[in-house]
N, C-alpha and C positions, 0 to 999 in steps of 0.2 A: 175301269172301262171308260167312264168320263174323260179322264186324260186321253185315252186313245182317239176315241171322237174329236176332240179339236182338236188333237195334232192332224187327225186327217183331213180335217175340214181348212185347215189351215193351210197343210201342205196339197190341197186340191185335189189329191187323189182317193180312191176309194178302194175298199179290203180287198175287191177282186183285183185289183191292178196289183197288188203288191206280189212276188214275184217267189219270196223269200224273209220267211220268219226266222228271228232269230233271239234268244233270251239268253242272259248268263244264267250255269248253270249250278254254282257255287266256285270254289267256298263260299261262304256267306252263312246269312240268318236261312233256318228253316223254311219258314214261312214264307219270308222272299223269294225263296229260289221256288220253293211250291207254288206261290201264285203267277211269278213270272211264266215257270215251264209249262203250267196248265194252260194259260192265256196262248203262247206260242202256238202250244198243240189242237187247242180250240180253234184257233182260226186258219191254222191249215187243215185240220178236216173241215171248217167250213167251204173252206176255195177250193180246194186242192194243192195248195202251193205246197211245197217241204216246211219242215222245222228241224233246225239246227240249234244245237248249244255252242255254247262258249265260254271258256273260263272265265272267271272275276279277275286272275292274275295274268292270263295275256291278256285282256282287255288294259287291265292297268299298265301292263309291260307298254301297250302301243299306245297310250297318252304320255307314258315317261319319254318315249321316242320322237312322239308327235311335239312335247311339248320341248324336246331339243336337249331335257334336261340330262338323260342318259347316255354317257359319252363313251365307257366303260362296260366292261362285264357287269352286271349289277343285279339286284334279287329284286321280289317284289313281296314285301310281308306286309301280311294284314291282321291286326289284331283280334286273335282268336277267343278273345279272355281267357281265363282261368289259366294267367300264367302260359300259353299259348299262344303261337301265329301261325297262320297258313302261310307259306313259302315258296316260293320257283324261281330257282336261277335261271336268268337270261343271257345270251353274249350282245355285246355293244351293239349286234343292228337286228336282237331280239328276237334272234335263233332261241327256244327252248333249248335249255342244255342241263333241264333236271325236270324232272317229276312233279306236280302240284303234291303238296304232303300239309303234314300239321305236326309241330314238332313244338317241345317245352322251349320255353325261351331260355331258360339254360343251358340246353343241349343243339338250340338253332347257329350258331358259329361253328362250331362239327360238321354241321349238317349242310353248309355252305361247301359251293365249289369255292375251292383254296383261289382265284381266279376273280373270285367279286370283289370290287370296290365301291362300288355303290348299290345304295335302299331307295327303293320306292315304297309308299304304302303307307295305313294308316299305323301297322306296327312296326316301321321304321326305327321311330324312337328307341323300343323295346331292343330291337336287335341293335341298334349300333353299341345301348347301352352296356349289353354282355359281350358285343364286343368288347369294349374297350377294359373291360374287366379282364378279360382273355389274352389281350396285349394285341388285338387284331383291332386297325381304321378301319373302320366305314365311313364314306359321305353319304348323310343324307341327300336326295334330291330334290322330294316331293313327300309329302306329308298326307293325298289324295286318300281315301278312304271308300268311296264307291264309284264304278265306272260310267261313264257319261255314254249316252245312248249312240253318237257319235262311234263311238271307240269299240261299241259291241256289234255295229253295221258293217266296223271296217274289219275285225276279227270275222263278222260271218263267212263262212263260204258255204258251198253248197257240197253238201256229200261229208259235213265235217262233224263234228259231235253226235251224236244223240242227241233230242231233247228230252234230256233225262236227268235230274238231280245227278250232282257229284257230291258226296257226303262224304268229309275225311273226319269226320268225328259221330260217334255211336249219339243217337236220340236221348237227349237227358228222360224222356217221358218215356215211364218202364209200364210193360201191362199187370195188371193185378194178379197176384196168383191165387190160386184156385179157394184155397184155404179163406182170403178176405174176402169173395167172392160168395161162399159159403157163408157164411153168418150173415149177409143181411136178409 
């Protein structure tokens, strides 16, 4: 919330002036996309304004575009760990033309439109590398790993996400069951 304050004191404006909330809303870390989406929705029940979500991977799809690097069909993976990426193929002027998903990095070149020749993202690496195990090119572009606040104002619109977590992978944190619960 600190940060928030001097960006607005910076940028002269204040909470009620603002018009249109908007956070990514994963993929990403837990915790992130939870404190971001709370913050969003906190401060449009404060004003009244709307809150919007927006993916991690159009956000990044529109810095690959902004940054001129994407000339091609091309994907945007970000590394999911555990041998995993989050993935969305794009067309060259960043038409979605697949689903946000979370796919094994062995199985992510499958899982590509046959049509992508270029990676954005921080699991770029990951995937060009099974590419080329696979006998499929990829260009790397961009190597970017989280979207710039930039990139998430230009993805907002109004009427577009929920401001609501996008989880493509199950919570590692399980509830206790009844039994260990029992013994203490």
């Amino acid at each position: 919330m600190p940060m928030v304050e001097r960006c607005l004191d910076a940028s002269g404006f204040g909470l009620a002036e603002i018009d249109l909330f908007a956070a990514t809303v994963g993929p990403g870390s837990f915790t992130g996309v939870r404190v971001g989406v709370s913050a969003v929705r906190g401060f449009a029940l404060a004003t009244g304004a709307p809150a919007v979500g927006v993916t991690t991977l159009r956000c990044l799809a529109l810095t690959a575009l902004e940054d001129g690097v994407a000339t091609r069909p091309f994907a945007v993976a970000i590394d999911a760990r555990r041998e995993e990426i989050y993935l969305q193929d794009f067309s060259a002027s960043g038409i979605e033309t697949g689903e946000p998903r979370i796919v094994r990095v062995d199985e992510a070149v499958a899982a590509l439109d046959p049509d992508v020749r270029q990676v954005y993202g921080s699991g770029a690496e990951l995937l060009c590398s099974a590419a080329g195990k696979a006998g499929r090119g990829l260009e790397i572009i961009g190597l970017q790993a989280a979207p710039s606040a930039g990139s998430v104002a230009a993805a907002a619109e109004p009427g577009g996400l929920p401001a609501r977590p996008l989880y493509l992978r199950a919570p590692d944190a399980k509830p206790q069951g009844a039994k260990v619960l029992a013994r203490r």
